[in-house]
N, CA, C and O atoms as a GROMACS GRO file, in nm:
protein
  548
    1UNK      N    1   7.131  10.844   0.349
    1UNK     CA    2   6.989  10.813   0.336
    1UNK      C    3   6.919  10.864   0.462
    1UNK      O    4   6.924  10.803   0.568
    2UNK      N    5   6.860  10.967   0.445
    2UNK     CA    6   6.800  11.042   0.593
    2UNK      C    7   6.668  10.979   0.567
    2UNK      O    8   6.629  10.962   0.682
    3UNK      N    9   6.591  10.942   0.501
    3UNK     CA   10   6.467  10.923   0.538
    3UNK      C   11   6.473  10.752   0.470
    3UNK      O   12   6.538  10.718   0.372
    4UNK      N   13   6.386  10.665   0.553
    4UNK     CA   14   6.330  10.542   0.506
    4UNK      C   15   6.267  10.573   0.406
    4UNK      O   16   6.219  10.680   0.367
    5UNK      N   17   6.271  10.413   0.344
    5UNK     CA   18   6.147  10.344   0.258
    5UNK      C   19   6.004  10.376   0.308
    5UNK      O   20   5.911  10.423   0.243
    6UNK      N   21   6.010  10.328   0.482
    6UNK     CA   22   5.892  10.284   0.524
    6UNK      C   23   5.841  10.430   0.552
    6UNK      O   24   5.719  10.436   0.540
    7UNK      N   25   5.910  10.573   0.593
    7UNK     CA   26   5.878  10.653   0.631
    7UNK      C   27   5.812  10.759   0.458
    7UNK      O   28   5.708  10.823   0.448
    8UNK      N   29   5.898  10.742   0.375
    8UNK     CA   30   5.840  10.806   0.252
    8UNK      C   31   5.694  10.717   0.225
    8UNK      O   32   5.585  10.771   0.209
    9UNK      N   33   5.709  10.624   0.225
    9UNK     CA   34   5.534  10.547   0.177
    9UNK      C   35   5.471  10.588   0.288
    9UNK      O   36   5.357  10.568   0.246
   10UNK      N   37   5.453  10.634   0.409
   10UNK     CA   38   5.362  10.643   0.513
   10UNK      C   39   5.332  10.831   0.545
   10UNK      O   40   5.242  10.883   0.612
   11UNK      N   41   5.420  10.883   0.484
   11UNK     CA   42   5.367  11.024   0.418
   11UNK      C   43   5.294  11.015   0.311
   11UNK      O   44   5.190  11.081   0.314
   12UNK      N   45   5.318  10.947   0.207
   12UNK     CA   46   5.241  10.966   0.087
   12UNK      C   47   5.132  10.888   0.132
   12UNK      O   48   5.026  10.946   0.111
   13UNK      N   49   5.121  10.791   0.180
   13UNK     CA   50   4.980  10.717   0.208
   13UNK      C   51   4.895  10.836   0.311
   13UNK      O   52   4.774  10.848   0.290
   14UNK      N   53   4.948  10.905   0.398
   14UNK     CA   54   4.869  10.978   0.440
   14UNK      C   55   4.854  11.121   0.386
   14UNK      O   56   4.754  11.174   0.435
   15UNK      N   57   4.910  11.189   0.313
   15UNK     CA   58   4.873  11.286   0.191
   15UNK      C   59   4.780  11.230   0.116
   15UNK      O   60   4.669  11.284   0.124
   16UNK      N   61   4.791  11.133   0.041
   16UNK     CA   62   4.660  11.068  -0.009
   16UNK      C   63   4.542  11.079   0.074
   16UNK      O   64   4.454  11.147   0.020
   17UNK      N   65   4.508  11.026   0.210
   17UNK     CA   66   4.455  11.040   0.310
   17UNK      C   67   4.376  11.169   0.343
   17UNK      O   68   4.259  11.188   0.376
   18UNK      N   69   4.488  11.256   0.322
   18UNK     CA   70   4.404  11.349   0.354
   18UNK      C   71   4.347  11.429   0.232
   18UNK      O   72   4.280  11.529   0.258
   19UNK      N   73   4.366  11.394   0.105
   19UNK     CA   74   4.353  11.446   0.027
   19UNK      C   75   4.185  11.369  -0.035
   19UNK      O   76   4.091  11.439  -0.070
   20UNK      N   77   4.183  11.206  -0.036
   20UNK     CA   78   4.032  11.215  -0.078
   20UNK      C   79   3.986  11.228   0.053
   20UNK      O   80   3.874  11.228   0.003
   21UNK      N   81   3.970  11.235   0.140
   21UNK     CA   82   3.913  11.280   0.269
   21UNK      C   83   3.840  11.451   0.243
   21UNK      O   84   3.740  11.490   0.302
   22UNK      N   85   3.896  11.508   0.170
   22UNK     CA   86   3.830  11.607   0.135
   22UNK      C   87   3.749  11.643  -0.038
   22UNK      O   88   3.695  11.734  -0.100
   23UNK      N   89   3.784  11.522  -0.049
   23UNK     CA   90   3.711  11.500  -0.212
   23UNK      C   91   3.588  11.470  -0.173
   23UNK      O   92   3.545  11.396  -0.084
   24UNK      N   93   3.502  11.590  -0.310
   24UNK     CA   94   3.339  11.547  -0.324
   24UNK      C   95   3.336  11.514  -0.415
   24UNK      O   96   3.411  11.572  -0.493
   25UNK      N   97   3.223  11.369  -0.486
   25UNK     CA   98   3.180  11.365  -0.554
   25UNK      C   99   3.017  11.365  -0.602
   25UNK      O  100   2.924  11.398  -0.529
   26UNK      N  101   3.008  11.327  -0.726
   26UNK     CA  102   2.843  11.324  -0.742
   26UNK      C  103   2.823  11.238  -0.844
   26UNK      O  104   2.866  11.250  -0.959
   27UNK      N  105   2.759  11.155  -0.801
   27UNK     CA  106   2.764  10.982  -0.900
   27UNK      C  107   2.623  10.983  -0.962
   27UNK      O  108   2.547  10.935  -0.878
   28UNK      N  109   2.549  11.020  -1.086
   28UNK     CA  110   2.405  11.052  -1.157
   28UNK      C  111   2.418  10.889  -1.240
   28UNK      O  112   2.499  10.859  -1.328
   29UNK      N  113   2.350  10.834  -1.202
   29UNK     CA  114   2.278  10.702  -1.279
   29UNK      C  115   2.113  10.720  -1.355
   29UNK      O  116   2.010  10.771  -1.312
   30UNK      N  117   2.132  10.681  -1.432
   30UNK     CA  118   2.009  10.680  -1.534
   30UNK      C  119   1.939  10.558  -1.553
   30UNK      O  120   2.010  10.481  -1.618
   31UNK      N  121   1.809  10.499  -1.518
   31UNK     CA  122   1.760  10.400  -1.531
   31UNK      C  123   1.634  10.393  -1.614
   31UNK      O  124   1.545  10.477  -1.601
   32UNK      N  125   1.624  10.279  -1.709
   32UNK     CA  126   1.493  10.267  -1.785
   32UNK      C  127   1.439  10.172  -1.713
   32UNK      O  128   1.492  10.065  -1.682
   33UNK      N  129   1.326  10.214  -1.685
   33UNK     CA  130   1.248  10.094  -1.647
   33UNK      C  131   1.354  10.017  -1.488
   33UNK      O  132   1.367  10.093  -1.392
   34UNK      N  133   1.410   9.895  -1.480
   34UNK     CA  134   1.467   9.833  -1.386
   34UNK      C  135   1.582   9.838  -1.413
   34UNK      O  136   1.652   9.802  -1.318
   35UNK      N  137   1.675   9.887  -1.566
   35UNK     CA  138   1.750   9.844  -1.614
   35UNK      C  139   1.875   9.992  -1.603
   35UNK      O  140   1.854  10.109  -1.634
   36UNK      N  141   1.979   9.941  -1.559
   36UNK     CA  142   2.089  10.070  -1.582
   36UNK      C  143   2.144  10.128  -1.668
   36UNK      O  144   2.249  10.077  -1.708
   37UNK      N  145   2.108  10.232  -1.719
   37UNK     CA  146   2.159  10.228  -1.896
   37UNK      C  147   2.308  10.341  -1.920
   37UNK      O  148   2.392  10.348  -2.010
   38UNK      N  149   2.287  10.427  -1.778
   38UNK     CA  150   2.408  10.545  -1.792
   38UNK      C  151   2.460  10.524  -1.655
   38UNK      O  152   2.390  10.471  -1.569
   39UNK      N  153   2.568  10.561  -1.633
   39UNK     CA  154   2.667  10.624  -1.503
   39UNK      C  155   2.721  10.736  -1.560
   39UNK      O  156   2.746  10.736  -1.681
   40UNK      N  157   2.754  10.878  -1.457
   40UNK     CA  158   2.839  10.934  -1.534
   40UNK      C  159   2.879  11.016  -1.377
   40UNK      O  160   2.796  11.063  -1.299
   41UNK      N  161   3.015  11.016  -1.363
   41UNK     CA  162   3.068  11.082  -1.243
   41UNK      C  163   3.098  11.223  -1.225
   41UNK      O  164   3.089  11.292  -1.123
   42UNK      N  165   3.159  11.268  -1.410
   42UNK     CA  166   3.217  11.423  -1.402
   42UNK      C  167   3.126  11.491  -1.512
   42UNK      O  168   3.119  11.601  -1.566
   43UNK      N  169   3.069  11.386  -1.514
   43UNK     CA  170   2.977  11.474  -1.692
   43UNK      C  171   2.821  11.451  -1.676
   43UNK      O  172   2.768  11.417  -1.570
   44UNK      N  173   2.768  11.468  -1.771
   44UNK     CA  174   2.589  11.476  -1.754
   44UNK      C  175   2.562  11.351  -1.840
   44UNK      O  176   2.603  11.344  -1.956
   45UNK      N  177   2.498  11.261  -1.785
   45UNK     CA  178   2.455  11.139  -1.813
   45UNK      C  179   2.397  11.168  -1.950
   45UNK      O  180   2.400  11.287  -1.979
   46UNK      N  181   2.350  11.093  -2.032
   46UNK     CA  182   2.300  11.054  -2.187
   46UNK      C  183   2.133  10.963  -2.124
   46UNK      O  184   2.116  10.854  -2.069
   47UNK      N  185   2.069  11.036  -2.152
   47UNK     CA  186   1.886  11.037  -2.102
   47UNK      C  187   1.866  10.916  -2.224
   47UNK      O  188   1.915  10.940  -2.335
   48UNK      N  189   1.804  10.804  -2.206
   48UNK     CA  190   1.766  10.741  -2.335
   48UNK      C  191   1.628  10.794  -2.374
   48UNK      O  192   1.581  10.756  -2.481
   49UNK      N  193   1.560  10.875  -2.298
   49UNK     CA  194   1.430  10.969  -2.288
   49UNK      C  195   1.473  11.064  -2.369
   49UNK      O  196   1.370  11.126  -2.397
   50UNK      N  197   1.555  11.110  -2.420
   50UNK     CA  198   1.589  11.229  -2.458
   50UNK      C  199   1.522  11.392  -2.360
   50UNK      O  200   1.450  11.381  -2.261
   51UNK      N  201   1.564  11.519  -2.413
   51UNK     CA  202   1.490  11.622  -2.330
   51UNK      C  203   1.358  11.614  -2.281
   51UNK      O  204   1.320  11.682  -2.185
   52UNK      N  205   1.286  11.535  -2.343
   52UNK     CA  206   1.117  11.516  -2.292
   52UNK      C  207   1.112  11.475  -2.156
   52UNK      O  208   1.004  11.505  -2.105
   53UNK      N  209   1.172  11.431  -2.097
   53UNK     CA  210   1.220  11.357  -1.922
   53UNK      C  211   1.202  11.521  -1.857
   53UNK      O  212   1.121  11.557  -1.772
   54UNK      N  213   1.299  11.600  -1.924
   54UNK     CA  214   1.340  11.709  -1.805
   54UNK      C  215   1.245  11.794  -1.827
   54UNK      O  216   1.248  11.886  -1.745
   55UNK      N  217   1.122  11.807  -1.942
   55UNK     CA  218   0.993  11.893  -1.905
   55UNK      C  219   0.877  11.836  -1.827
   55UNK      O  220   0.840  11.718  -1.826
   56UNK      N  221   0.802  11.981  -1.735
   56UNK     CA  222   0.726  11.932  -1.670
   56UNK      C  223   0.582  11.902  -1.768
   56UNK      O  224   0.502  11.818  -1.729
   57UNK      N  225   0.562  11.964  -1.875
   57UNK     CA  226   0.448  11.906  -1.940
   57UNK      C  227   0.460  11.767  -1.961
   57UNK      O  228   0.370  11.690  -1.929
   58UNK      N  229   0.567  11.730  -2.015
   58UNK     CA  230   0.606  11.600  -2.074
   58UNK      C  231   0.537  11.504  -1.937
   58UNK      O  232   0.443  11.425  -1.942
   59UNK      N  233   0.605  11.537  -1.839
   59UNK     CA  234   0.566  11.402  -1.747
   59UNK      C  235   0.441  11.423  -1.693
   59UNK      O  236   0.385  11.333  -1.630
   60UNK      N  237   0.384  11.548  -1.711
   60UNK     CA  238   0.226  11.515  -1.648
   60UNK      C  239   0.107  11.461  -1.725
   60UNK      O  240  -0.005  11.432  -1.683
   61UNK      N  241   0.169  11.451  -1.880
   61UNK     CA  242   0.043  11.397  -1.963
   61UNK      C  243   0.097  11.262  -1.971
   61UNK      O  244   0.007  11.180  -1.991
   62UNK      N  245   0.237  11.201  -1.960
   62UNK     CA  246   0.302  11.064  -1.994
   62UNK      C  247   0.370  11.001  -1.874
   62UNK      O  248   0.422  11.073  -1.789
   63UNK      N  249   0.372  10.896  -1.865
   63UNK     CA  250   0.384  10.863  -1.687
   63UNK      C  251   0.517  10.742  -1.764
   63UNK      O  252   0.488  10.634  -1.814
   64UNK      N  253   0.670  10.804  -1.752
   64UNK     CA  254   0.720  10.713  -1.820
   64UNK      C  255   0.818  10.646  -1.712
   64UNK      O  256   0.822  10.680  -1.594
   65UNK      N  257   0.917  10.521  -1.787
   65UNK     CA  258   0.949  10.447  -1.697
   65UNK      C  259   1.102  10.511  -1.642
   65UNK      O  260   1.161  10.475  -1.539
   66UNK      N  261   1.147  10.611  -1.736
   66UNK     CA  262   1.252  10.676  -1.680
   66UNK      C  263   1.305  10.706  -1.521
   66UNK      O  264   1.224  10.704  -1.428
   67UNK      N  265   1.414  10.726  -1.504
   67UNK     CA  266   1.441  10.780  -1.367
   67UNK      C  267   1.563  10.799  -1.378
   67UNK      O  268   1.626  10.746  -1.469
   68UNK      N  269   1.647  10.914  -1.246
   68UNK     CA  270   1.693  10.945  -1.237
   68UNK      C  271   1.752  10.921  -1.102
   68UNK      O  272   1.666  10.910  -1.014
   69UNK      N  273   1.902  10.909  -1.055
   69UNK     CA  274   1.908  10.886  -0.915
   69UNK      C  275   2.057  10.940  -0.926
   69UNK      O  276   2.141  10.901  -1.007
   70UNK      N  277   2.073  11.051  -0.817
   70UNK     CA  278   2.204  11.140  -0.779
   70UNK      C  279   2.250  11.105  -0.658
   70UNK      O  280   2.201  11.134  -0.549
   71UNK      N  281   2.320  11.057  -0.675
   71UNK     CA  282   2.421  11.004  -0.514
   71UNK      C  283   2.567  11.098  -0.480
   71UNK      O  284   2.655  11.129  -0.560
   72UNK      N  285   2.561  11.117  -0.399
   72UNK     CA  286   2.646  11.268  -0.374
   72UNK      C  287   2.730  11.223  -0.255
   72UNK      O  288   2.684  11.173  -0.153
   73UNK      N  289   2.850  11.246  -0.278
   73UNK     CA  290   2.961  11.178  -0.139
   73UNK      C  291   3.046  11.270  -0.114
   73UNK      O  292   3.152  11.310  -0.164
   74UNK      N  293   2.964  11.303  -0.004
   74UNK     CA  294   3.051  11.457   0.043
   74UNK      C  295   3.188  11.416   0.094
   74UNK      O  296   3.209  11.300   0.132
   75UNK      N  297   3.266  11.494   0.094
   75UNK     CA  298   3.394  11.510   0.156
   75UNK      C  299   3.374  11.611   0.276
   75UNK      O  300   3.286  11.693   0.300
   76UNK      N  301   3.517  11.566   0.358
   76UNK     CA  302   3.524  11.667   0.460
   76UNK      C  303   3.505  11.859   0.428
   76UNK      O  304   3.592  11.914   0.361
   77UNK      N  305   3.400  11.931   0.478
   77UNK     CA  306   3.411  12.059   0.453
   77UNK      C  307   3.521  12.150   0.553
   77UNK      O  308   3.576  12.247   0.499
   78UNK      N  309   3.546  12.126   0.668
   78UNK     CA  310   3.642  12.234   0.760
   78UNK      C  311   3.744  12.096   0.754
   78UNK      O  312   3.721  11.976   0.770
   79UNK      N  313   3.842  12.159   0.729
   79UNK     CA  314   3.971  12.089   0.853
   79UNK      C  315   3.977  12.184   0.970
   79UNK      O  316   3.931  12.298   0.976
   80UNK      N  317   4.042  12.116   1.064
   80UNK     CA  318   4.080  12.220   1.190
   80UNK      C  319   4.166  12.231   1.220
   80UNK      O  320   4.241  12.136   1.245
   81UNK      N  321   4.206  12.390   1.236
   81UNK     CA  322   4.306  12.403   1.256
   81UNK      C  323   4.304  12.502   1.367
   81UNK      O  324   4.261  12.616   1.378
   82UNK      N  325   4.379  12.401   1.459
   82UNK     CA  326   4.401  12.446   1.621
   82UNK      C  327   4.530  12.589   1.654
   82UNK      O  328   4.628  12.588   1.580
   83UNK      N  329   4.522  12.679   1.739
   83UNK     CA  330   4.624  12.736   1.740
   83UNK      C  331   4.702  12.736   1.895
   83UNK      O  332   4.676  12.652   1.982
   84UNK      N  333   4.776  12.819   1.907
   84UNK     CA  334   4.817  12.771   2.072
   84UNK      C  335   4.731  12.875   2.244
   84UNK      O  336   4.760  12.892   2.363
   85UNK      N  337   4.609  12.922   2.136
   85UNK     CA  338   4.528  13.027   2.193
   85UNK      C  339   4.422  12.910   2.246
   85UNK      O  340   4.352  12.926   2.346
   86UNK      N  341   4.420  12.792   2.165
   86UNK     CA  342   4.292  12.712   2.201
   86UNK      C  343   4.333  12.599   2.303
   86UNK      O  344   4.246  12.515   2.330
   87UNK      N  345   4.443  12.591   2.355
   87UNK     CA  346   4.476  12.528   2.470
   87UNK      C  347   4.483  12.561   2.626
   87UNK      O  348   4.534  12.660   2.679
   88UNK      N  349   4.423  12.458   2.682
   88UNK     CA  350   4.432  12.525   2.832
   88UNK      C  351   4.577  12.556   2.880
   88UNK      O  352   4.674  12.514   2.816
   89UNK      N  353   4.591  12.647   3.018
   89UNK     CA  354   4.707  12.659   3.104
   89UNK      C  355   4.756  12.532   3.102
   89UNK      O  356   4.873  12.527   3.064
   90UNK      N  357   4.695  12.405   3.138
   90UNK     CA  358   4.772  12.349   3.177
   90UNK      C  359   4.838  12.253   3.065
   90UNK      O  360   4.949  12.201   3.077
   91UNK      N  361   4.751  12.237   2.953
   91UNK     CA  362   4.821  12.218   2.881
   91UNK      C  363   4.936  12.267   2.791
   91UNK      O  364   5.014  12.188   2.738
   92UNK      N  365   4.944  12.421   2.773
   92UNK     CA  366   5.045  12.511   2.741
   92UNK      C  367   5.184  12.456   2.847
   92UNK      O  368   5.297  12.423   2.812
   93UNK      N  369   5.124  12.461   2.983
   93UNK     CA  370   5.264  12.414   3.069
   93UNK      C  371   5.300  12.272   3.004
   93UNK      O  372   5.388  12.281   2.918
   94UNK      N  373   5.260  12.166   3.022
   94UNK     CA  374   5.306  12.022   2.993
   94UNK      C  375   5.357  12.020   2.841
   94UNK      O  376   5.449  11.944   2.814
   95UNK      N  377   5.309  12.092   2.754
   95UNK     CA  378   5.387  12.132   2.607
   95UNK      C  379   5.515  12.208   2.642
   95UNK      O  380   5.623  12.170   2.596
   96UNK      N  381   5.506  12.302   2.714
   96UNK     CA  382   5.618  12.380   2.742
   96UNK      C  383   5.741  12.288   2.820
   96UNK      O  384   5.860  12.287   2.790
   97UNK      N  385   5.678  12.216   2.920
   97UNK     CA  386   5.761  12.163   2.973
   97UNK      C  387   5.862  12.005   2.918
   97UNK      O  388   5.970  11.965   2.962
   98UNK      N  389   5.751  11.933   2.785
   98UNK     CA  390   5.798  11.854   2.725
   98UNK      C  391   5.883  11.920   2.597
   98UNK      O  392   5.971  11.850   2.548
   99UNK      N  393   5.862  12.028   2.553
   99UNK     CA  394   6.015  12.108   2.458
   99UNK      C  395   6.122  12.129   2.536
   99UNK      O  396   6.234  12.103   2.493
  100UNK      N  397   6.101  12.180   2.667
  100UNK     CA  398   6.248  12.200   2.718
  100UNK      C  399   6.324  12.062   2.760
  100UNK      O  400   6.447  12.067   2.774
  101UNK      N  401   6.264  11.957   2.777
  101UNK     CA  402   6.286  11.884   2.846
  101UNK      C  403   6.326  11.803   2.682
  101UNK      O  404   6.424  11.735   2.712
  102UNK      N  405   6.307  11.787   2.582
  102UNK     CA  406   6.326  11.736   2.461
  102UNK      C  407   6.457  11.850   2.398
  102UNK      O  408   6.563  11.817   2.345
  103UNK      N  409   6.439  11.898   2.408
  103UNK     CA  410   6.592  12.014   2.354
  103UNK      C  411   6.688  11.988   2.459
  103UNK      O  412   6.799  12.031   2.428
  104UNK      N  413   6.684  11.924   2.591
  104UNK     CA  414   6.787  11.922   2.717
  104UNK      C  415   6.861  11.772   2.668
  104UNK      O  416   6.978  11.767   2.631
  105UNK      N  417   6.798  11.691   2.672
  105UNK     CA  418   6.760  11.523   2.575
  105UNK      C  419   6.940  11.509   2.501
  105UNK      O  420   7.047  11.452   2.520
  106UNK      N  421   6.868  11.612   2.402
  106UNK     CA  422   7.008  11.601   2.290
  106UNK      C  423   7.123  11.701   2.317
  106UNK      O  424   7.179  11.734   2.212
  107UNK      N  425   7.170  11.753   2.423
  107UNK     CA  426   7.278  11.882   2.406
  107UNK      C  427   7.412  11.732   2.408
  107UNK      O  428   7.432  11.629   2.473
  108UNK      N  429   7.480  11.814   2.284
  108UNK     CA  430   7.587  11.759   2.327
  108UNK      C  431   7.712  11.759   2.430
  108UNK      O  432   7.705  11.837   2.525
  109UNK      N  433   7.843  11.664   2.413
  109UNK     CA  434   7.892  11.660   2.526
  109UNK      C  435   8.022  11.809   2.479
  109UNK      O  436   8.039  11.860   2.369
  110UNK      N  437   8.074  11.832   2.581
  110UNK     CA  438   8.191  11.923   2.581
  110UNK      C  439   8.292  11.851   2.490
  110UNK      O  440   8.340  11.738   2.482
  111UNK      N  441   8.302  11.950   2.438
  111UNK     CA  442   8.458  11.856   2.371
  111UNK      C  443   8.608  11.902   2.442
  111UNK      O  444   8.656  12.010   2.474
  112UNK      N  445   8.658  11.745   2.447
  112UNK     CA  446   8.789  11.706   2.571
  112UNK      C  447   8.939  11.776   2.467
  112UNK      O  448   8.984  11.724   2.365
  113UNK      N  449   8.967  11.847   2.504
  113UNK     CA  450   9.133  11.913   2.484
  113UNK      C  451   9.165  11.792   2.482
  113UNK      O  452   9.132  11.711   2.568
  114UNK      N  453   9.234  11.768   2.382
  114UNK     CA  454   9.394  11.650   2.349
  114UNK      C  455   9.464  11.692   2.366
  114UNK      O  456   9.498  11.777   2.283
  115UNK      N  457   9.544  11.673   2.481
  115UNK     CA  458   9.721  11.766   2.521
  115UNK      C  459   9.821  11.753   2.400
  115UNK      O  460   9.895  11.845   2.364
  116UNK      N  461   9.811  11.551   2.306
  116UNK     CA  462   9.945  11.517   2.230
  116UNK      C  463   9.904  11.563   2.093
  116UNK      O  464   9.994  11.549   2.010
  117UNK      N  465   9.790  11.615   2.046
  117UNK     CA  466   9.713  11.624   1.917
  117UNK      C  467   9.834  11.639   1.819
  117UNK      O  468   9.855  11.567   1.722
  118UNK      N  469   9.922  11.761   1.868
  118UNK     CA  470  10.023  11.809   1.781
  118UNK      C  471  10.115  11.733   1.763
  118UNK      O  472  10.168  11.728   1.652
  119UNK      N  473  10.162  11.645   1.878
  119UNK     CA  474  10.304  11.556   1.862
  119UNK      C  475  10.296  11.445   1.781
  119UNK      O  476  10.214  11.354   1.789
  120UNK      N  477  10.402  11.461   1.687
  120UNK     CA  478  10.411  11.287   1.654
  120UNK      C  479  10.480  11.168   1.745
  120UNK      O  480  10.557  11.204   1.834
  121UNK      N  481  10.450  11.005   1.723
  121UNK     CA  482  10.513  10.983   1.836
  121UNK      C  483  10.629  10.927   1.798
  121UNK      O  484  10.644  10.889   1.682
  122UNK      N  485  10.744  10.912   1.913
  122UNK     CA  486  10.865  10.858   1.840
  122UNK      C  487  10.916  10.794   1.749
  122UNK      O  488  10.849  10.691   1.748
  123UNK      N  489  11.028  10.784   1.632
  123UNK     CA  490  11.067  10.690   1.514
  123UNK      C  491  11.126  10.535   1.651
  123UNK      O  492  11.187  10.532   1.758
  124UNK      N  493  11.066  10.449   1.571
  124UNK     CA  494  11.142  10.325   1.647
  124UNK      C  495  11.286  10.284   1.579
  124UNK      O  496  11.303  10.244   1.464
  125UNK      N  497  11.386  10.304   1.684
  125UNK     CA  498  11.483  10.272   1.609
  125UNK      C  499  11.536  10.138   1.633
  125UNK      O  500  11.607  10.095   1.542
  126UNK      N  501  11.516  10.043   1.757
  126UNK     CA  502  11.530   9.920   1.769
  126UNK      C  503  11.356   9.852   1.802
  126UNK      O  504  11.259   9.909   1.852
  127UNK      N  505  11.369   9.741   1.763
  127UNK     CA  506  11.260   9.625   1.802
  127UNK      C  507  11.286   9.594   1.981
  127UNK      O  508  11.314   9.475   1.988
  128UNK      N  509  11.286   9.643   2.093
  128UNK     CA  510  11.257   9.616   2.254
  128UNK      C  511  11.208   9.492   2.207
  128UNK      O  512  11.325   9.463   2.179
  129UNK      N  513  11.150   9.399   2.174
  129UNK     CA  514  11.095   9.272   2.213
  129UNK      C  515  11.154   9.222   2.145
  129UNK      O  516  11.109   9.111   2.176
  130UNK      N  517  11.231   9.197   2.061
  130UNK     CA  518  11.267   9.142   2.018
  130UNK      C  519  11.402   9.091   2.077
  130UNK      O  520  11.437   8.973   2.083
  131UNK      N  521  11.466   9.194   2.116
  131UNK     CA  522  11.586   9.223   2.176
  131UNK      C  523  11.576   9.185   2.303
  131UNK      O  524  11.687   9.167   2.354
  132UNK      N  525  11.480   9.164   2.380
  132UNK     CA  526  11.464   9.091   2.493
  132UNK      C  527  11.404   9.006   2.533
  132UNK      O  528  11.368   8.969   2.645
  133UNK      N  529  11.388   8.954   2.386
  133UNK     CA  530  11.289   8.810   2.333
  133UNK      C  531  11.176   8.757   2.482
  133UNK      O  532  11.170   8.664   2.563
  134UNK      N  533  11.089   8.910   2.441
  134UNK     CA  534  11.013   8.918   2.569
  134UNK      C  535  10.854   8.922   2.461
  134UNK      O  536  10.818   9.029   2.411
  135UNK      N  537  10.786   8.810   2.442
  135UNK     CA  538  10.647   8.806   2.369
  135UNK      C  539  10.545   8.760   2.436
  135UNK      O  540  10.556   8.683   2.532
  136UNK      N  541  10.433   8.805   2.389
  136UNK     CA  542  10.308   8.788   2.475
  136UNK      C  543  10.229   8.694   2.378
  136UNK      O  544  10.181   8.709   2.266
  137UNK      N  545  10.237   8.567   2.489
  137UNK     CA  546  10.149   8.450   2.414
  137UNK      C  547   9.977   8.421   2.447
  137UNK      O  548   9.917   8.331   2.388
   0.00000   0.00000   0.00000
């Protein structure tokens, strides 16, 4: 198991993150009079005015109670994306100097020659403690 529970939900929560972070929407409400009669988020609202609302003759001889209201929720337009041209000297050094110093961190150790690797060790052919009824209490 190379990766956590806690570490897979805290990628996806921040992919999400960054993902409506760059979502736009556009929220069109339709009102008669005081009253809310449409919402519509991805589609074109239903006028209880019918087309007569959206001509300009219509509304300059008839003063009606219709309305219209567009609420618009921008999302992020640039992300930024930094390269290693947009950092100062001295920060290039203290980056530079925290990779080498993070790759030094983990080297492993030498590995130790075993002189007996190959030998097996002797068959016992008598019990010594027993035979010299010599035990460790």
């Amino acid at each position: 198991m190379k990766y956590s529970f806690l570490n897979r939900t805290i990628a996806i929560a921040l992919s999400f993150l960054v993902l409506f972070s760059t979502l736009s929407l556009t929220v069109e409400k339709h009102f008669c009079g005081d009253t809310l009669v449409d919402i519509a988020v991805f589609s074109k609202i239903d006028s209880c005015c019918g087309d007569a609302n959206d001509s300009d003759a219509f509304e300059t001889t008839k003063n009606t109670c219709c309305k219209n209201e567009v609420d618009v929720v921008e999302g992020q337009d640039e992300l930024k994306i930094t390269s290693i041209d947009d950092l100062t000297s001295i920060e290039k050094q203290i980056l530079i100097a925290f990779h080498f110093t993070y790759i030094h961190l983990f080297e492993s150790l030498p590995k130790k020659a075993i002189p007996n690797r190959d030998y097996s060790p002797p068959e016992i052919v008598k019990d010594i403690h027993v035979l010299d009824e010599t035990f460790l209490i």
